[in-house]
DSSP file (Angstrom, degrees, kcal/mol; ACC not computed):
  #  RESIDUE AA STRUCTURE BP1 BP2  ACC     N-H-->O    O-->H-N    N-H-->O    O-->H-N    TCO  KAPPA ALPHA  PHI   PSI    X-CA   Y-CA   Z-CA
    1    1 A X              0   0    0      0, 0.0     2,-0.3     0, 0.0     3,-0.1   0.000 360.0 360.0 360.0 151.1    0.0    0.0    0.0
    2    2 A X        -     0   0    0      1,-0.1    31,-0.0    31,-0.0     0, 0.0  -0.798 360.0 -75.7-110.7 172.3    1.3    3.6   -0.5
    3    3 A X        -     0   0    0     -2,-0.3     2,-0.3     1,-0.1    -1,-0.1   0.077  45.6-138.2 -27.5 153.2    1.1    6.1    1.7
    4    4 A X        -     0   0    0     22,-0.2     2,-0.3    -3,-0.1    -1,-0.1  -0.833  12.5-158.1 -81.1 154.3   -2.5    7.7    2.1
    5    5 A X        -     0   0    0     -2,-0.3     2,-0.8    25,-0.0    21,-0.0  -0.941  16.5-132.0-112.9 139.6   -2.6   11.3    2.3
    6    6 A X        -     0   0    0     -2,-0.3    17,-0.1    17,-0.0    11,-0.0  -0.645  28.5-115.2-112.8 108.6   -5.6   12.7    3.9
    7    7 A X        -     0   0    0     -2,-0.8    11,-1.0     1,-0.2     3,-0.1   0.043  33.1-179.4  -7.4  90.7   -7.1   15.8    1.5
    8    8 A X        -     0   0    0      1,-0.2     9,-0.3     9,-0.2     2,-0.2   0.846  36.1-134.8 -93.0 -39.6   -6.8   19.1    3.7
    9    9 A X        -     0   0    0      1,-0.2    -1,-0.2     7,-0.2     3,-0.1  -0.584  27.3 -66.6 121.4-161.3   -8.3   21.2    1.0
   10   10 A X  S    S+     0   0    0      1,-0.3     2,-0.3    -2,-0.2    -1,-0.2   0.734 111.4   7.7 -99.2  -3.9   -7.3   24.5   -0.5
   11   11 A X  S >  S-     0   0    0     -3,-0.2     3,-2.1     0, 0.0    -1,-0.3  -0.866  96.0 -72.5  39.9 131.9   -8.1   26.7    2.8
   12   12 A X  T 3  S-     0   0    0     -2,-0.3    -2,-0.1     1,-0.2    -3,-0.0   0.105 108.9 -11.4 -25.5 149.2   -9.0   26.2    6.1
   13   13 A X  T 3  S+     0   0    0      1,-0.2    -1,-0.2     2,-0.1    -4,-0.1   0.651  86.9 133.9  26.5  42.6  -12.7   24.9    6.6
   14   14 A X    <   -     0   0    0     -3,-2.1    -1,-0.2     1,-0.0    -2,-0.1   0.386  67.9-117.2-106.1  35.5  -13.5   25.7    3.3
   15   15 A X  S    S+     0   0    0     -4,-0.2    -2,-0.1     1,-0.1    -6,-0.1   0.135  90.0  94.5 106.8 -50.2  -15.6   21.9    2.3
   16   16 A X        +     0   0    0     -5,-0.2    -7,-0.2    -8,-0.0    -1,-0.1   0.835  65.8  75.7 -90.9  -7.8  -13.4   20.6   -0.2
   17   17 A X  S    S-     0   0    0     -9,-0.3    -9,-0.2     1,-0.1   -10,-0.1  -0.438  96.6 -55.6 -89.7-168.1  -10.9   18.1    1.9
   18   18 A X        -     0   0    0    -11,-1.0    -1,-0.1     1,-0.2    -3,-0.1   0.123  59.1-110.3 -68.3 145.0  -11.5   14.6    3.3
   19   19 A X     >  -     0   0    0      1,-0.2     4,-2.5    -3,-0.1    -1,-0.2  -0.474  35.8-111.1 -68.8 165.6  -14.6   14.4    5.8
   20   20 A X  H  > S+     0   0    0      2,-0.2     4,-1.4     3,-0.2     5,-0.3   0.878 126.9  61.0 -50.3 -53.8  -12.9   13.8    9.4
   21   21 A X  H >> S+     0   0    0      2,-0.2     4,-2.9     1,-0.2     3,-0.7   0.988 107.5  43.9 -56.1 -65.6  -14.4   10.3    9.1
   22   22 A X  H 3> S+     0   0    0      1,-0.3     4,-1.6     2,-0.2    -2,-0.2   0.988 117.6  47.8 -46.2 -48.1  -11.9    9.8    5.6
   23   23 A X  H 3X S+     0   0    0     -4,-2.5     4,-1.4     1,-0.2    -1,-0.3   0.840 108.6  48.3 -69.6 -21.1   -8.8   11.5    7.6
   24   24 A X  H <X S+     0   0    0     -4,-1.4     4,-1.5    -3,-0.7    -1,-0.2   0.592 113.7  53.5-131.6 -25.1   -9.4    9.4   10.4
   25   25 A X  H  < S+     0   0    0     -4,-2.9    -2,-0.2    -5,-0.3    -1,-0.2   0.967 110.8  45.6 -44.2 -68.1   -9.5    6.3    7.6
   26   26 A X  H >X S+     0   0    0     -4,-1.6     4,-2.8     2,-0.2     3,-1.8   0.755 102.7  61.5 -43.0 -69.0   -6.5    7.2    6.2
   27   27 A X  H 3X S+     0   0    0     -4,-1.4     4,-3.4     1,-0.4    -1,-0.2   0.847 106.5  48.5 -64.6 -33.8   -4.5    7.7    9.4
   28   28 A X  H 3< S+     0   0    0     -4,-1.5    -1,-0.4     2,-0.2    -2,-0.2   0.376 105.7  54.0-107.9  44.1   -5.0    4.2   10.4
   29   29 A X  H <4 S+     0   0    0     -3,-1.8     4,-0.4     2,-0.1    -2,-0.2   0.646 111.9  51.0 -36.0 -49.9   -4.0    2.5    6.9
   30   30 A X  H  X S+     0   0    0     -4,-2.8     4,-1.7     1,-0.2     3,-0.2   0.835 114.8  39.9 -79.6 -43.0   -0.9    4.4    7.4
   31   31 A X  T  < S+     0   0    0     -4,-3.4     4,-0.2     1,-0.2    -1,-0.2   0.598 110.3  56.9 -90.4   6.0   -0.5    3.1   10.9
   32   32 A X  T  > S+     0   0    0     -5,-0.2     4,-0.6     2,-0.1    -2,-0.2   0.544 108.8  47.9 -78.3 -29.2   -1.4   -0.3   10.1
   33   33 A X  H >> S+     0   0    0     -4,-0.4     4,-1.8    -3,-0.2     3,-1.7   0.903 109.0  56.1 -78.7 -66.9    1.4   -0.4    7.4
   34   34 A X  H 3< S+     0   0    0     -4,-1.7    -3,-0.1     1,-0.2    -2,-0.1   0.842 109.6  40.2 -35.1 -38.7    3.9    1.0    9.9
   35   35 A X  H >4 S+     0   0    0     -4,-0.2     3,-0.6     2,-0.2    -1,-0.2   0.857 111.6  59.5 -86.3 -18.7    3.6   -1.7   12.7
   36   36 A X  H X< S+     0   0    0     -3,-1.7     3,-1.4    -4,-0.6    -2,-0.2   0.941 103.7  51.7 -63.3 -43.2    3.4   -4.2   10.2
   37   37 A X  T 3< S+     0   0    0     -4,-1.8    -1,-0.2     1,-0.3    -2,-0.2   0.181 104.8  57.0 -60.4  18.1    6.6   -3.1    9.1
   38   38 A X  T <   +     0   0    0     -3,-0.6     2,-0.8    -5,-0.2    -1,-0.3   0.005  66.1 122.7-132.0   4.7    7.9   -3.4   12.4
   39   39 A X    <   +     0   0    0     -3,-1.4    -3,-0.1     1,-0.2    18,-0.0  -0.752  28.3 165.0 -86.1  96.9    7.1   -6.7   12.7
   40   40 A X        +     0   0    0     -2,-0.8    -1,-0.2     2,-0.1    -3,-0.0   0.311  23.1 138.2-105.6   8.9   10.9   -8.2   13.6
   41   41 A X        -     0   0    0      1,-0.1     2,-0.6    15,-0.0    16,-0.4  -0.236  58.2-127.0 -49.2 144.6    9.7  -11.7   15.0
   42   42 A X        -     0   0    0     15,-0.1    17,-0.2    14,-0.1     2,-0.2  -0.906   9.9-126.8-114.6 129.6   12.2  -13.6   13.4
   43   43 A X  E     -a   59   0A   0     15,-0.9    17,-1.2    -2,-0.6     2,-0.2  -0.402  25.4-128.8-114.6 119.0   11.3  -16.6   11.2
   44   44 A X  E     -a   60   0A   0     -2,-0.2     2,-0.4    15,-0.2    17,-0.2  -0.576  18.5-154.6 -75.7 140.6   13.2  -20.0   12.3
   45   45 A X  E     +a   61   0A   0     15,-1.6    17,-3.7    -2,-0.2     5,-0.1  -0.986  28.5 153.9-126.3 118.8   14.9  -21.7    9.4
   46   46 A X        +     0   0    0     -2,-0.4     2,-0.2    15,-0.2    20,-0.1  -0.229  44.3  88.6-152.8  57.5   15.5  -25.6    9.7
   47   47 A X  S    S-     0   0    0      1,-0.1     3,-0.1    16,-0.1    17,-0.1  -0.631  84.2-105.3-119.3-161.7   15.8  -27.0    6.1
   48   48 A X  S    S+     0   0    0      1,-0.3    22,-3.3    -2,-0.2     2,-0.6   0.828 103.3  22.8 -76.9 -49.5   18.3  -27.4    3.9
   49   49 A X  E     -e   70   0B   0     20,-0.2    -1,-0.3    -3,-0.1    22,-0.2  -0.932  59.4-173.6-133.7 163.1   17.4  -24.5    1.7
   50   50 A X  E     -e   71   0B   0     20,-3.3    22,-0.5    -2,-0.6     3,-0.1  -0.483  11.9-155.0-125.1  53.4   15.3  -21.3    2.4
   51   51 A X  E     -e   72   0B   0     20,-0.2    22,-0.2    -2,-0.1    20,-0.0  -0.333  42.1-111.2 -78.9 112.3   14.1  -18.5   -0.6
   52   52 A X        -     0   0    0     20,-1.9     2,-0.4     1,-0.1    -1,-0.1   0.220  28.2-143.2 -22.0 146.1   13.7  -15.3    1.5
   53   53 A X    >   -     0   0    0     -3,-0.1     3,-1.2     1,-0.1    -1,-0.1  -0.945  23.9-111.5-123.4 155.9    9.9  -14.2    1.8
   54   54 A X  T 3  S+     0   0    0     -2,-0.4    -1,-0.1     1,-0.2    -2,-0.1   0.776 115.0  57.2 -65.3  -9.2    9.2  -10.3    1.7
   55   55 A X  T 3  S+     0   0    0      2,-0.0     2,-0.4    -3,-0.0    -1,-0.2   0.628  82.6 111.8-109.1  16.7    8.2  -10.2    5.0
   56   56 A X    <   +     0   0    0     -3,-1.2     3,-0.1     1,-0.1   -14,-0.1  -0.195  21.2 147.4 -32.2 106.0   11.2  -11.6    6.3
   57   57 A X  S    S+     0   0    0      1,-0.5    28,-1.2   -16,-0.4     2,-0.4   0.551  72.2  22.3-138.6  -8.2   13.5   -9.5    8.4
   58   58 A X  E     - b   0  85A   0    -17,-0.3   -15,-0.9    26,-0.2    -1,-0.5  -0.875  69.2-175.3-137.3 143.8   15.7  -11.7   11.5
   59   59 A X  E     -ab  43  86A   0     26,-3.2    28,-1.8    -2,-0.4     2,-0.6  -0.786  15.2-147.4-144.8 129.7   15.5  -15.2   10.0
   60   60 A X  E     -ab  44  87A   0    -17,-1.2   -15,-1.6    -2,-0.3     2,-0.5  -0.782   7.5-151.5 -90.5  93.8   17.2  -17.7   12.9
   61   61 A X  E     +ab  45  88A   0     26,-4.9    28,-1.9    -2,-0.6     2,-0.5  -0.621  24.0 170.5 -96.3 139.8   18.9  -20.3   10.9
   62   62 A X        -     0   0    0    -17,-3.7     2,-0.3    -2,-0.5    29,-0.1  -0.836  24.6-163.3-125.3  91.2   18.8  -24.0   13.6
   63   63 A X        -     0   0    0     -2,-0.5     2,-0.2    27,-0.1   -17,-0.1  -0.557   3.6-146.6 -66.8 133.5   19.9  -26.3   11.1
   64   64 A X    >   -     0   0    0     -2,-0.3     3,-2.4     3,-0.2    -1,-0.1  -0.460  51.6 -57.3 -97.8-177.9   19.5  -30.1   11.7
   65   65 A X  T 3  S+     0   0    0      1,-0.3     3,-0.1    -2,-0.2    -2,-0.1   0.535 118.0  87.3 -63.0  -2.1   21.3  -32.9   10.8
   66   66 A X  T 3  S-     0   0    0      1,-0.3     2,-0.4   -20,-0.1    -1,-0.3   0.816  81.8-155.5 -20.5 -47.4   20.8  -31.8    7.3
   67   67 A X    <   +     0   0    0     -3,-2.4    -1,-0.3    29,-0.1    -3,-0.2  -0.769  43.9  31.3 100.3-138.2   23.6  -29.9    7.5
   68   68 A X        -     0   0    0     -2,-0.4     2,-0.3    -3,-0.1    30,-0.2   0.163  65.4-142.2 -67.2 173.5   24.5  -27.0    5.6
   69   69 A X  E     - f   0  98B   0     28,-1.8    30,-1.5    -6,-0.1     2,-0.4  -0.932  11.0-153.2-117.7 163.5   22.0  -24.4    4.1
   70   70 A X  E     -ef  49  99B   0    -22,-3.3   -20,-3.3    -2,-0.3     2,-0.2  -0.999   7.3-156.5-158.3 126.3   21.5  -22.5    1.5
   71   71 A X  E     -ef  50 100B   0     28,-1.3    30,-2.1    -2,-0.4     2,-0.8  -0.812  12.2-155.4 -89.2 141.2   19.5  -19.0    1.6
   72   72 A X  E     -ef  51 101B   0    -22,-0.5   -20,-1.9    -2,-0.2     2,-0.3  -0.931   3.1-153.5-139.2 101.4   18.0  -18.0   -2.0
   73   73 A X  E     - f   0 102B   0     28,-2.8    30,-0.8    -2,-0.8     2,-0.2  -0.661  16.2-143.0 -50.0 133.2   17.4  -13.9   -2.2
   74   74 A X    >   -     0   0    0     -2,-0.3     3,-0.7    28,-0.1     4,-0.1  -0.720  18.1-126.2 -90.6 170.6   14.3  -13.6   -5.1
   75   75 A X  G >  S+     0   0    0      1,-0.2     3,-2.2    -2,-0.2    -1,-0.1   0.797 101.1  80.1 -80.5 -24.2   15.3  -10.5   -7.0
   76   76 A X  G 3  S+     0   0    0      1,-0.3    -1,-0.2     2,-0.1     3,-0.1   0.305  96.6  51.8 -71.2   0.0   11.8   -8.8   -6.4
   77   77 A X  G <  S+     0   0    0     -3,-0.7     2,-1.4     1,-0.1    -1,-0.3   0.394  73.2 102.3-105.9  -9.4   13.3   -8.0   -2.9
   78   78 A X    <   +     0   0    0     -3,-2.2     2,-0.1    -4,-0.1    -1,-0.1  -0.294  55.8 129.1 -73.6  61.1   16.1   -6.6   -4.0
   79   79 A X  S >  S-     0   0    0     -2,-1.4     3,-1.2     1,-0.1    50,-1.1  -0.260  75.1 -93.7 -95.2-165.3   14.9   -2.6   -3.4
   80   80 A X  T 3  S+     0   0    0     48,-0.4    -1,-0.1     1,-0.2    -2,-0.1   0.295 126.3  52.2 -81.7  -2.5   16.4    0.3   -1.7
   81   81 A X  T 3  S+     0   0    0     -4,-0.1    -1,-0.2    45,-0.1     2,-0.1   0.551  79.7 119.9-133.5   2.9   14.4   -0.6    1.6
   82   82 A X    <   +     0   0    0     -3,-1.2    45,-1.0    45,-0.4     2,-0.3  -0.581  31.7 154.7 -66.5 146.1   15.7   -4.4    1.7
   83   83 A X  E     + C   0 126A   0     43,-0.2    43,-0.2    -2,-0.1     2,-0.1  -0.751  14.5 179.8-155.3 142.3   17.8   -5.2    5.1
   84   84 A X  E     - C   0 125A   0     41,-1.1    41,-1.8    -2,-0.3     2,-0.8  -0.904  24.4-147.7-138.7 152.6   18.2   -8.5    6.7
   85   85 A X  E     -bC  58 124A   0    -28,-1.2   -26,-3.2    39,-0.2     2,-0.3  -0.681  10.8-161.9-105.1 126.7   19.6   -9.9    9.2
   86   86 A X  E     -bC  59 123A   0     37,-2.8    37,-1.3    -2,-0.8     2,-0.2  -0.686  13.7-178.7 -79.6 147.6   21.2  -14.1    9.3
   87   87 A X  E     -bC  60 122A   0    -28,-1.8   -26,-4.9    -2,-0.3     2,-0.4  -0.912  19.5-141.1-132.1 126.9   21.8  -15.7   12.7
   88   88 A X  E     -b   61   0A   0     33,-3.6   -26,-0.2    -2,-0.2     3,-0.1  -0.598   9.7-145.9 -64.3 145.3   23.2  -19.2   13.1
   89   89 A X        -     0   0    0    -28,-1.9    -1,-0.1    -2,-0.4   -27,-0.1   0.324  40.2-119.4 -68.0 -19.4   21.6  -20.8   15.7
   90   90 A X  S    S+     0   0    0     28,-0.0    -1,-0.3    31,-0.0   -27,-0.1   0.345  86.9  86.8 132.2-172.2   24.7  -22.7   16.8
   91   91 A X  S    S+     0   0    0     -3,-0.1   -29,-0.0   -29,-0.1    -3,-0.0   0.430  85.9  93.0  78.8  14.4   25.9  -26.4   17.2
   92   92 A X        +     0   0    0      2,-0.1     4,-0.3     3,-0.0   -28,-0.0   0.027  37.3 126.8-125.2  49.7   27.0  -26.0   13.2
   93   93 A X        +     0   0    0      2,-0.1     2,-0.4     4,-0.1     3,-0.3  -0.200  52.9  46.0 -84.1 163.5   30.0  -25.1   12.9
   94   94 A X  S    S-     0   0    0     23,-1.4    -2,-0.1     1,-0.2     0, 0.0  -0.937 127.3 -13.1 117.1-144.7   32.5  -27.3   10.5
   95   95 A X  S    S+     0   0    0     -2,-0.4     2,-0.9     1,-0.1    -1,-0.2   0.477 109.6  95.1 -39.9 -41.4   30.9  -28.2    7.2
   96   96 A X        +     0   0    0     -3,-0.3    -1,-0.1    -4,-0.3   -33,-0.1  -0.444  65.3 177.6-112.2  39.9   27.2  -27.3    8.0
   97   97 A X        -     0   0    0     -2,-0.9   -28,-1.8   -29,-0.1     2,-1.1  -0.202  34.8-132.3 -45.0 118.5   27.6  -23.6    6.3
   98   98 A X  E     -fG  69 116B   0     18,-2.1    18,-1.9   -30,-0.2     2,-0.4  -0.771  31.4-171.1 -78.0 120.8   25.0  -21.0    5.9
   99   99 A X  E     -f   70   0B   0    -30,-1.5   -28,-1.3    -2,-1.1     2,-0.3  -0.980  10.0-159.5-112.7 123.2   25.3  -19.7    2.1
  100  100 A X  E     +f   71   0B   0     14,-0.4    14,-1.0    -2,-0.4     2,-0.4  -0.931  16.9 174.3-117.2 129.6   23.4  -16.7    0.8
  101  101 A X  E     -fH  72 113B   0    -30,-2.1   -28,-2.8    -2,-0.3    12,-0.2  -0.993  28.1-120.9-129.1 128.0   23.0  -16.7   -2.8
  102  102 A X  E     -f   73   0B   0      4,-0.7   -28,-0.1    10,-0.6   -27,-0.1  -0.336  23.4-126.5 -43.1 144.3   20.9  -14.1   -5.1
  103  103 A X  S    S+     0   0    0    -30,-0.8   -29,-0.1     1,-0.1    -1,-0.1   0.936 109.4  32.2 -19.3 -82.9   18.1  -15.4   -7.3
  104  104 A X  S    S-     0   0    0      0, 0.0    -1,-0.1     0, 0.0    -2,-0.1   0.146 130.3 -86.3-130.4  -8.6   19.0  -14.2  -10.2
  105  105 A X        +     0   0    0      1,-0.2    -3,-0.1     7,-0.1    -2,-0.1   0.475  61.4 169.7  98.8   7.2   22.9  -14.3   -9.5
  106  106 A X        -     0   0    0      1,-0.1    -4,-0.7    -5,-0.1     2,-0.2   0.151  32.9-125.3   2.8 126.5   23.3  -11.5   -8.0
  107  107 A X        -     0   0    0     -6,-0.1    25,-1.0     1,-0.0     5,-0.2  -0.729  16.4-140.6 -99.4 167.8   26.7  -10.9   -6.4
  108  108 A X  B >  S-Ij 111 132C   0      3,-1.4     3,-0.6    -2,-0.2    25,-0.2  -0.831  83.6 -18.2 -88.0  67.6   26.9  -10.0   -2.5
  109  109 A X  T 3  S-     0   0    0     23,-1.1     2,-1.8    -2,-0.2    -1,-0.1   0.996 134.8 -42.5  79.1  66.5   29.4   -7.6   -2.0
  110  110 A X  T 3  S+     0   0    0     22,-0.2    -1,-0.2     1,-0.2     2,-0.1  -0.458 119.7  98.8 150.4 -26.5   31.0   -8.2   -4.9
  111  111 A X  B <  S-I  108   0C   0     -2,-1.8    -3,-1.4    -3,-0.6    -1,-0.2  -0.176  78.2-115.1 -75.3 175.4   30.8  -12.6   -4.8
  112  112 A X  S    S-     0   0    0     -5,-0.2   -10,-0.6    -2,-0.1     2,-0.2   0.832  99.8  -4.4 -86.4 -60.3   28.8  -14.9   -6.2
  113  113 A X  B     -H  101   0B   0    -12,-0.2     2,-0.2    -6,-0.1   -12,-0.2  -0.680  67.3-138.4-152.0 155.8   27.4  -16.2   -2.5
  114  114 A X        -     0   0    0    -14,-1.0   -14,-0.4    -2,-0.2     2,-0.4  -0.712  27.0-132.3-103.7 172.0   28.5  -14.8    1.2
  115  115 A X        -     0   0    0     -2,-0.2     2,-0.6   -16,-0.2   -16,-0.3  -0.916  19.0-149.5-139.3 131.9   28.9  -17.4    3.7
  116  116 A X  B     +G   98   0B   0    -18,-1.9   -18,-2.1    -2,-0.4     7,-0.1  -0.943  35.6 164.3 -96.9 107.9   27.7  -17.9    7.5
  117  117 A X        +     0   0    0     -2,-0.6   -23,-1.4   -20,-0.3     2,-0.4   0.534  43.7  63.0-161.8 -56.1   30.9  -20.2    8.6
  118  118 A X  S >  S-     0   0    0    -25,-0.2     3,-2.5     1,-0.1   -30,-0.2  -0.741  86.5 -85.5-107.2 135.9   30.7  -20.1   12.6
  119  119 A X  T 3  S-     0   0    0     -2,-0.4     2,-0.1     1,-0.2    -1,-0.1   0.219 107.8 -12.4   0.3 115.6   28.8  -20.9   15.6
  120  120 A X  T 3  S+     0   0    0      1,-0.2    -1,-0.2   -33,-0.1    -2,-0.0   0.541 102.7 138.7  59.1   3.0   26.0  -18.2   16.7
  121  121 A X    <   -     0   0    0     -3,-2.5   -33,-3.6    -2,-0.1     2,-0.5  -0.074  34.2-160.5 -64.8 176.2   27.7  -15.6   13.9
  122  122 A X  E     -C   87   0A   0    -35,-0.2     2,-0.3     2,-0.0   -35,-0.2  -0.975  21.5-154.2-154.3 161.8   25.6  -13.4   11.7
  123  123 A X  E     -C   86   0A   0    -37,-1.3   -37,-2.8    -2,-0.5     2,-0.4  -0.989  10.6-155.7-128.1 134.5   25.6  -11.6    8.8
  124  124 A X  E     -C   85   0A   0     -2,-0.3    11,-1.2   -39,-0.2     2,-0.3  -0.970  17.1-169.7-138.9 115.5   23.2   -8.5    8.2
  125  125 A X  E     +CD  84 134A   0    -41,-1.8   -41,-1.1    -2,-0.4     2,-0.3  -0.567  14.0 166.7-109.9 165.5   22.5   -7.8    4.4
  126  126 A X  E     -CD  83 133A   0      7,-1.3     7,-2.0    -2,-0.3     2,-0.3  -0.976  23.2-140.4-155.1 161.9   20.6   -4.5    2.7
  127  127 A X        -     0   0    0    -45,-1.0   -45,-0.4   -48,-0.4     5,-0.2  -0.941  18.4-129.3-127.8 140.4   20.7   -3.5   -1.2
  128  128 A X  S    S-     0   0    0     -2,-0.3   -48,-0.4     3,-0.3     4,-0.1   0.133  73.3 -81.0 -57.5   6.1   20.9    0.0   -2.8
  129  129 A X  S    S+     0   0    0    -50,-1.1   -49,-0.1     2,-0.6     3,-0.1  -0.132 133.3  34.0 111.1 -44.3   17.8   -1.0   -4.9
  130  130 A X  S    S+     0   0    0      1,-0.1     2,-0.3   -51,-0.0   -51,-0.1   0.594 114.7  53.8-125.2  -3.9   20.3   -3.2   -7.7
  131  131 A X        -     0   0    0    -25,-0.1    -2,-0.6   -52,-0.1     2,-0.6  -0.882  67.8-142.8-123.3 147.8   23.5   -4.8   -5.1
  132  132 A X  B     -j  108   0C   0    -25,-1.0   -23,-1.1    -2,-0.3     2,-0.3  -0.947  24.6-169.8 -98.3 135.9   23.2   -6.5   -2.4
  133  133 A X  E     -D  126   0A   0     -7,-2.0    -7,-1.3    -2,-0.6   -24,-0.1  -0.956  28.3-121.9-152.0 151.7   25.8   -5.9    0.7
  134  134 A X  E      D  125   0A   0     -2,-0.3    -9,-0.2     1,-0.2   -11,-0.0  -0.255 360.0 360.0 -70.5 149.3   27.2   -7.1    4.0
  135  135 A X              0   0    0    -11,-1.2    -1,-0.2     0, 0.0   -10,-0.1  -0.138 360.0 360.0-121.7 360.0   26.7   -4.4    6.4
């Protein structure tokens, strides 16, 4: 949804902007998008592989004897306003790698894939709108 703007009119009291009942519409669209976007619960990951969802924003990776994982950016999330943040979960260190790959092949800070390597680390990624990069 985009913003609403609520209609003030061309001069005070003169009729032409949004009834009180419309403004008062308006205001909570606009604060019904904002707390949604604020929504940081952070979505546990324990497969092998994982393709980002848009309302993603923490995702808490607890890997099981699968092993490693592999996180899949779609490209349609790559805007100006993407940021997330990986966390291992621990008890995978070794072999049992987190790997973040674009969709579309995207690089990540300048590679092909970044990688989650250690115990309880993280990585926290955000795009200018066409790159992705580690912050």
């Amino acid at each position: 949804m985009a913003k609403e703007i609520i209609d003030i009119g061309t001069v005070a009291n003169d009729g032409t902007g949004d009834s009180p009942r419309a403004g008062g519409v308006k205001i909570n669209a606009n604060f019904t998008e904002v707390y949604a976007g604020l929504n940081i619960a952070p979505t546990t990951v324990s497969t092998a592989t994982y393709t980002v969802l848009a309302a993603d924003r923490i995702l808490h990776v607890t890997r099981t004897a699968t092993g490693a994982c592999v996180v899949t950016i779609p490209m349609v999330l790559i805007t100006s306003t993407f940021n997330l943040l990986i966390k291992d979960g621990g008890g995978n260190a070794g072999t049992n790698n987190i790997t973040m790959v674009g969709e579309g092949g995207e690089l990540i800070d300048g590679e092909a894939s970044a990688v989650i390597k250690g115990d309880y680390d993280a990585i926290n990624l955000y795009s200018d709108g066409t790159n992705i990069f580690i912050h």
